[in-house]
Steps between C-alpha positions, in 0.01 A plus 500: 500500500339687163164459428541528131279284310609475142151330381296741213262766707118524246208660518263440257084495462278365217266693405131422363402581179336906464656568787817659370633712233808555342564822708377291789739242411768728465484665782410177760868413345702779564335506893618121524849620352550802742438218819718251368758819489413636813593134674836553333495387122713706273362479100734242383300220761180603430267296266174595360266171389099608334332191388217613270209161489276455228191596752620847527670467833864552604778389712730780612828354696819767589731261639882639681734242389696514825910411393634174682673681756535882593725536761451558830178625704611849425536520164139332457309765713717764435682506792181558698438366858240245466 
């Protein structure tokens, strides 16, 4: 039995208007990219969406685009007991 599950893995937020910055922004991103890549994600699978509305907020999605199929249990959690 594997327990792979090939749908897309996101975290995102929106965030209200004044309360971010670009730095903010910037670094909210890169936190949501190193626990998408901490679950497993290498670069290639890893999408970055920011949605910027007219009201000043934003929408910050970092999807893993999980492939169809990766193998067996072992190769998904890196050969560690679950």
């Amino acid at each position: 039995m594997t327990l792979y599950q090939p749908e897309p893995v996101e975290i995102s937020t929106r965030i209200r208007p004044g309360e971010w910055t670009e730095a903010s922004l910037e670094e909210l991103v890169g936190t949501y990219r190193t626990r998408i890549m901490e679950m497993g994600a290498n670069m290639a699978e890893v999408r970055t969406d920011i949605e910027r509305h007219d009201d000043g907020s934003v929408r910050v999605a970092v999807v893993w685009d999980k492939p169809a199929n990766a193998g067996d249990e072992d190769a998904v959690t890196g050969g560690q007991a679950l």
